[in-house]
C-alpha positions as a LaTeX table, in Angstrom:
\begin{tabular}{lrrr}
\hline
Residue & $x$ (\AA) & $y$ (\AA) & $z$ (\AA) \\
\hline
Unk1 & 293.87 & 208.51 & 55.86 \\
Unk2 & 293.39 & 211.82 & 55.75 \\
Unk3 & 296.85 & 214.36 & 55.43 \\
Unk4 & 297.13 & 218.27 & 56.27 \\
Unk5 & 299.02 & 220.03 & 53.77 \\
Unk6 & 300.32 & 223.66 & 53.92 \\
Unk7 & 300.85 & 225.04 & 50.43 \\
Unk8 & 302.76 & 227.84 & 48.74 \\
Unk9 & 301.10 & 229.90 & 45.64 \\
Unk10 & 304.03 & 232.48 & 44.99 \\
Unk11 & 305.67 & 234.06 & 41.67 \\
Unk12 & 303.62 & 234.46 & 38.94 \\
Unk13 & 300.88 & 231.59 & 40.47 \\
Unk14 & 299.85 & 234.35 & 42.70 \\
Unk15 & 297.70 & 235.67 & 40.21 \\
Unk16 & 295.74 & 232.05 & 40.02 \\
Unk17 & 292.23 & 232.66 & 41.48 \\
Unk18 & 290.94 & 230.36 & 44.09 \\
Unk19 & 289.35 & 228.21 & 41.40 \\
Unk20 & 292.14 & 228.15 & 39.44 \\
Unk21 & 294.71 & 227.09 & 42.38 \\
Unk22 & 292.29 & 224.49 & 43.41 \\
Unk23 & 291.77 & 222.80 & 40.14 \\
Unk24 & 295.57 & 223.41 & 40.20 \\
Unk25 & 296.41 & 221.44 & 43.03 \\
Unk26 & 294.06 & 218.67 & 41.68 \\
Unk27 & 295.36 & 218.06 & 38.90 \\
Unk28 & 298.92 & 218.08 & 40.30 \\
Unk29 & 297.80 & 215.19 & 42.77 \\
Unk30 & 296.24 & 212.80 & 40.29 \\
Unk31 & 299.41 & 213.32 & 38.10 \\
Unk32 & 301.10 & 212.26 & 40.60 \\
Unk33 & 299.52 & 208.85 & 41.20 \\
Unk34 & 298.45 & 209.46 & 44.76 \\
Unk35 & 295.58 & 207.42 & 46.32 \\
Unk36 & 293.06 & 210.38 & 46.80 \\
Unk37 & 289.33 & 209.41 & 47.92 \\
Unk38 & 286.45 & 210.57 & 46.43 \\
Unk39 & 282.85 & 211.78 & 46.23 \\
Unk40 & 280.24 & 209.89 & 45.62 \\
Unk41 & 278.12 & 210.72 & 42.51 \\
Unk42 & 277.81 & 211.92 & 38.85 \\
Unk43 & 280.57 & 214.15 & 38.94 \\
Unk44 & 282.89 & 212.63 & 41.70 \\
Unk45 & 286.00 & 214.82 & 42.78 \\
Unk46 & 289.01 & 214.52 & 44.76 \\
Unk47 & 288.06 & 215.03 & 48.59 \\
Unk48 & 290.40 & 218.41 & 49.26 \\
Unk49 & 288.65 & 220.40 & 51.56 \\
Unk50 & 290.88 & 224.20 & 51.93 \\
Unk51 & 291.09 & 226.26 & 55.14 \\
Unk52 & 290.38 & 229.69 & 53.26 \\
Unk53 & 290.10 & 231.35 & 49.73 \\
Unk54 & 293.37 & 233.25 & 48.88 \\
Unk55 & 292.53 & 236.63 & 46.62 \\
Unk56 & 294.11 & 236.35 & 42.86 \\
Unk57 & 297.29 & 238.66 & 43.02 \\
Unk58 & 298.35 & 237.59 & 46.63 \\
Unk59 & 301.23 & 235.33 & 47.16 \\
Unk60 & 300.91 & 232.68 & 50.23 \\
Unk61 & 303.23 & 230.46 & 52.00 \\
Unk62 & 300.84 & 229.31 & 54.51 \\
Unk63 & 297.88 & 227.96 & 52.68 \\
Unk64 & 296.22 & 224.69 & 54.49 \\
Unk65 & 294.30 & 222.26 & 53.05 \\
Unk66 & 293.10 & 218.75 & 53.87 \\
Unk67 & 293.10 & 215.64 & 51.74 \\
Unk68 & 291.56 & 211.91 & 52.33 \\
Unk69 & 293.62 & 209.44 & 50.55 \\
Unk70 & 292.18 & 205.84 & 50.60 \\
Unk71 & 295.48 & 203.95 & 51.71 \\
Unk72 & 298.51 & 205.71 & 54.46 \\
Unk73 & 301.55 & 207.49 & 52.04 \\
Unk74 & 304.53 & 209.08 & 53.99 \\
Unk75 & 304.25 & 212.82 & 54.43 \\
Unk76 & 307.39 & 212.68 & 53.17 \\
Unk77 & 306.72 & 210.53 & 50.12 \\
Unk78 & 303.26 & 212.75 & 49.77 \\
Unk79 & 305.53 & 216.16 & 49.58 \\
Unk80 & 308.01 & 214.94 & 46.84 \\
Unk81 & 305.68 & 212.97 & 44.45 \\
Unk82 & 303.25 & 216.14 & 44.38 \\
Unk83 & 305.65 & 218.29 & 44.15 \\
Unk84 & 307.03 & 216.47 & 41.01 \\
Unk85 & 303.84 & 217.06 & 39.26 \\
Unk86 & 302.91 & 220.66 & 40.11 \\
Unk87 & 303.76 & 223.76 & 38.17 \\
Unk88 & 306.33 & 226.52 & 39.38 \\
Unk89 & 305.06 & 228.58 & 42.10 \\
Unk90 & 302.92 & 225.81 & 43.51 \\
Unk91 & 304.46 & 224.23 & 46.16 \\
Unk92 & 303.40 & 221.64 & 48.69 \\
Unk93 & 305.84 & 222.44 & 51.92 \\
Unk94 & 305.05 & 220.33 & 54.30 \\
Unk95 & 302.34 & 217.63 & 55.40 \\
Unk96 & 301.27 & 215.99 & 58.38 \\
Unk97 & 298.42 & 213.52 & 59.57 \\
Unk98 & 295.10 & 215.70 & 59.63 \\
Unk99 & 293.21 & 215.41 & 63.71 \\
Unk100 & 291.10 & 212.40 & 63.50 \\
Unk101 & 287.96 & 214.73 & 65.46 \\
Unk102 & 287.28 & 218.36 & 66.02 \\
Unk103 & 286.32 & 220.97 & 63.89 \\
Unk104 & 286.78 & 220.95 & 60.06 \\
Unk105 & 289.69 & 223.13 & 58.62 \\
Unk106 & 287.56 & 225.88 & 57.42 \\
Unk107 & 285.84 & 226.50 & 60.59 \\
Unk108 & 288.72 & 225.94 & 62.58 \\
Unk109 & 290.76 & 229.33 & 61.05 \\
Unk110 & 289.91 & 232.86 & 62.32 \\
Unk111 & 293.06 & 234.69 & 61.97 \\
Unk112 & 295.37 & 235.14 & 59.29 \\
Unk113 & 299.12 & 236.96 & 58.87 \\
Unk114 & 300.23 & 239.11 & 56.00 \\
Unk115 & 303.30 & 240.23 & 54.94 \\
Unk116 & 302.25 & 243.90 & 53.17 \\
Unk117 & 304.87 & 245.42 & 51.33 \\
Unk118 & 304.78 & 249.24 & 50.34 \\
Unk119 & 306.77 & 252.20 & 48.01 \\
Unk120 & 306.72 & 255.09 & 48.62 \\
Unk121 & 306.89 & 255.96 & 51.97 \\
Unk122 & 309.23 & 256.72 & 54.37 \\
Unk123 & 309.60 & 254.24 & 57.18 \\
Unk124 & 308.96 & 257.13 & 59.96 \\
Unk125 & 306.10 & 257.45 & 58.41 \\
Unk126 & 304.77 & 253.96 & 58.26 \\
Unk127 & 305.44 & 253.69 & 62.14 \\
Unk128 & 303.70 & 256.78 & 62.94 \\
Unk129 & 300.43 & 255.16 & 60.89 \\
Unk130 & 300.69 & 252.36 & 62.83 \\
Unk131 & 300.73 & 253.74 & 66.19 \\
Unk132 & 297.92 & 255.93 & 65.32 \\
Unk133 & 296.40 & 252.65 & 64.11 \\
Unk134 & 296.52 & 251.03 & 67.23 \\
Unk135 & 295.95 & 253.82 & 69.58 \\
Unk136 & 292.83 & 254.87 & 67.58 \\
Unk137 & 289.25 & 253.69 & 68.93 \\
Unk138 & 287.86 & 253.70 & 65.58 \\
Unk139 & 289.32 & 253.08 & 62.20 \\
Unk140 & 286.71 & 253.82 & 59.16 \\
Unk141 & 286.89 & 252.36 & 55.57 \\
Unk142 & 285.00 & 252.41 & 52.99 \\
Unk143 & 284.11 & 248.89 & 51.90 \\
Unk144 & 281.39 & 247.79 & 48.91 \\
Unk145 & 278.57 & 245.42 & 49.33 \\
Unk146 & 276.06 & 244.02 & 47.82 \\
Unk147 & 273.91 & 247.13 & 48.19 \\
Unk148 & 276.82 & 249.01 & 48.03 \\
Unk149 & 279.61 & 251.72 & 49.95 \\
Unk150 & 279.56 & 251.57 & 53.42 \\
Unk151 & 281.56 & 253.02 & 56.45 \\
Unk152 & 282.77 & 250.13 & 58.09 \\
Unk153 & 284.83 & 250.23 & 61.65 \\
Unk154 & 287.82 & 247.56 & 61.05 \\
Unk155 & 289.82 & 248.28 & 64.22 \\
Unk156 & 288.33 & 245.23 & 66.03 \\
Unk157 & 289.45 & 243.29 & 63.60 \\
Unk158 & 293.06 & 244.24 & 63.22 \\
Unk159 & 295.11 & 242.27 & 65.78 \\
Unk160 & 299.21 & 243.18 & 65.49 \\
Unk161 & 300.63 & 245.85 & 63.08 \\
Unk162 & 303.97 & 246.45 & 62.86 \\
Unk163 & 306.59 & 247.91 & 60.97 \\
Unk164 & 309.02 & 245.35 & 60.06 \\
Unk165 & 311.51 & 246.95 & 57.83 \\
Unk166 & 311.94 & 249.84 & 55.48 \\
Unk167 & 308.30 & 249.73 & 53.25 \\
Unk168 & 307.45 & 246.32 & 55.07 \\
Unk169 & 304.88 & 245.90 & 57.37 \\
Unk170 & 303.21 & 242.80 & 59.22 \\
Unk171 & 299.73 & 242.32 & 60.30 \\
Unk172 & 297.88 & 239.78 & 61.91 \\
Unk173 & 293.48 & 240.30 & 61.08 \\
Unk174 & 290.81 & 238.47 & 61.46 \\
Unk175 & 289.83 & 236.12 & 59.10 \\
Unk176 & 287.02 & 233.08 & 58.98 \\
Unk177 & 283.43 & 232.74 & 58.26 \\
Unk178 & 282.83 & 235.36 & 61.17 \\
Unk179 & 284.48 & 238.07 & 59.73 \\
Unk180 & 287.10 & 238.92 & 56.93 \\
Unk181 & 289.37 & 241.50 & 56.86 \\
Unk182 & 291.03 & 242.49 & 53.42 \\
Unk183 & 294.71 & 243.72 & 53.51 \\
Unk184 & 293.86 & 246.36 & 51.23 \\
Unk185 & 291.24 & 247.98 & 54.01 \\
Unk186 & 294.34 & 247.35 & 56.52 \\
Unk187 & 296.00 & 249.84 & 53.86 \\
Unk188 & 293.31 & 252.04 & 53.31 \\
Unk189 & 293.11 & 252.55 & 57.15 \\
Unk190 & 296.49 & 253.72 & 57.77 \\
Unk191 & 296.48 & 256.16 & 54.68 \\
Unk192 & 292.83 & 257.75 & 56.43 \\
Unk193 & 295.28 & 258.35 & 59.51 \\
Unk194 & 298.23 & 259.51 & 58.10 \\
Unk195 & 298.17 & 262.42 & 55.11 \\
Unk196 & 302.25 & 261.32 & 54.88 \\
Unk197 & 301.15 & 257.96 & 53.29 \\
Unk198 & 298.74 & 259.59 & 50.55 \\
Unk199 & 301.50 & 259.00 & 47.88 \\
Unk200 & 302.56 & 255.77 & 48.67 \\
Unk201 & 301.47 & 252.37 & 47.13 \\
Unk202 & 300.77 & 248.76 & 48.67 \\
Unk203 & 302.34 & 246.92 & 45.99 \\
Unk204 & 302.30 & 243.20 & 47.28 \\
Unk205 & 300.54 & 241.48 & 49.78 \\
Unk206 & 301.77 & 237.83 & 50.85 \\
Unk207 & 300.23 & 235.58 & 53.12 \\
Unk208 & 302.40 & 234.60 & 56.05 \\
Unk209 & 300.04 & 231.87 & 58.12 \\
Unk210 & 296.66 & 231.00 & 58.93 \\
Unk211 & 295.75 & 230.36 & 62.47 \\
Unk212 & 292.78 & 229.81 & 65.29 \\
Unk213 & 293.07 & 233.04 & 67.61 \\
Unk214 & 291.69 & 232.38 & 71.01 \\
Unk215 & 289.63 & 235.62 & 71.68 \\
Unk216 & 290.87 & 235.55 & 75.47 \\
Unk217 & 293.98 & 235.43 & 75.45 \\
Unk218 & 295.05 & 236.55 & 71.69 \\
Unk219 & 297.22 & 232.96 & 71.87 \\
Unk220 & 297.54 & 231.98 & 68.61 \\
Unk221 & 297.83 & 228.09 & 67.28 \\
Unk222 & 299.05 & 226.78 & 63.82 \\
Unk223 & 296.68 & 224.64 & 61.78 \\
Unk224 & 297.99 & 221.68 & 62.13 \\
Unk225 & 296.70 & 220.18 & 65.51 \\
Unk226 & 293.20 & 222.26 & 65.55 \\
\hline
\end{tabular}
């Protein structure tokens, strides 16, 4: 049996790295006493496959991940036993029986909403940014590498941007093994376009949902049936 699980990492857990989190989560789940399958091998491991990293300092409430148990448990009964055995800030929300067929979780996620919250800046002034934002046909950052700085063009991948309250703004980017779009370059393009923001902050980012865009229409679909 194989459940879909969509995970908080929020408080002071935010600052877990990936690594962390997943070992994390691991370790919760065999505390726990839950029938989880495993690899074959020397160094066999729980079979927890995740839908995308999450960057140490960023808060979630819509991380996905799969697990194969070897024997059915209640979603229900999966939530509240891992739960029991999980530190503060790492919570399991909800879980549902994973597809049986398509593609895996991972390559199955291309979008991804954030919640980023500024100081600093008047809320005129964030709406302004984000018109100019959209309306613009370019939007130039400068992002490192492995041979390092380059001017990169992330309008394409910048879906929705609104302002959503006073130093609050939403934003839906691409995400996936086809492209990834930081937050932080979301924030460094709207300062580039508006001298107003140049002495405000982003100060937390928080990760609303993950989801598979469809390039056509711009439809977008929750993990849970991909």
């Amino acid at each position: 049996m194989r459940l879909r699980i969509r995970l908080a990492k929020v408080g002071l857990a935010r600052f877990l790295s990936h690594l962390d989190l997943q070992r994390t989560v691991e370790r919760g789940l065999r505390r726990a006493g839950l029938p989880l399958a495993f690899t074959q091998g020397f160094n066999p491991h729980p079979r927890i496959s995740y839908a995308s990293a999450l960057a140490t300092g960023t808060s979630s409430e819509g991380e996905f991940l799969d697990v194969d148990l070897t024997e059915p448990v209640d979603p229900g009964d999966f939530v509240s036993r891992a739960n029991a055995h999980l530190p503060e800030g790492v919570r399991v929300l909800e879980a549902r029986p994973a597809p049986e067929a398509g593609d895996s979780l991972m390559a199955s996620i291309n979008a991804a909403a954030y919640r980023l919250t500024v100081t600093g800046a008047e809320e005129a002034a964030l709406r302004s940014a984000a018109a100019a934002f959209l309306a613009a046909g370019e939007v130039v950052v400068t992002r490192e590498g492995r041979s390092g700085p380059k001017a990169v063009n992330i309008r394409p991948q910048v879906y929705e941007l609104t302002v959503t309250g006073p130093g609050e703004l939403r934003a839906l980017v691409q995400t996936g093994s086809e492209g990834n779009l930081k937050p932080e370059e979301v924030w460094a393009g709207l300062v580039a376009l508006s001298p107003d923001l140049s002495g405000a902050e982003l100060t937390q980012v928080h990760r609303l949902m993950l989801y598979r865009r469809d390039p056509g229409t711009g439809a977008c679909a929750e993990p849970w049936r991909l």
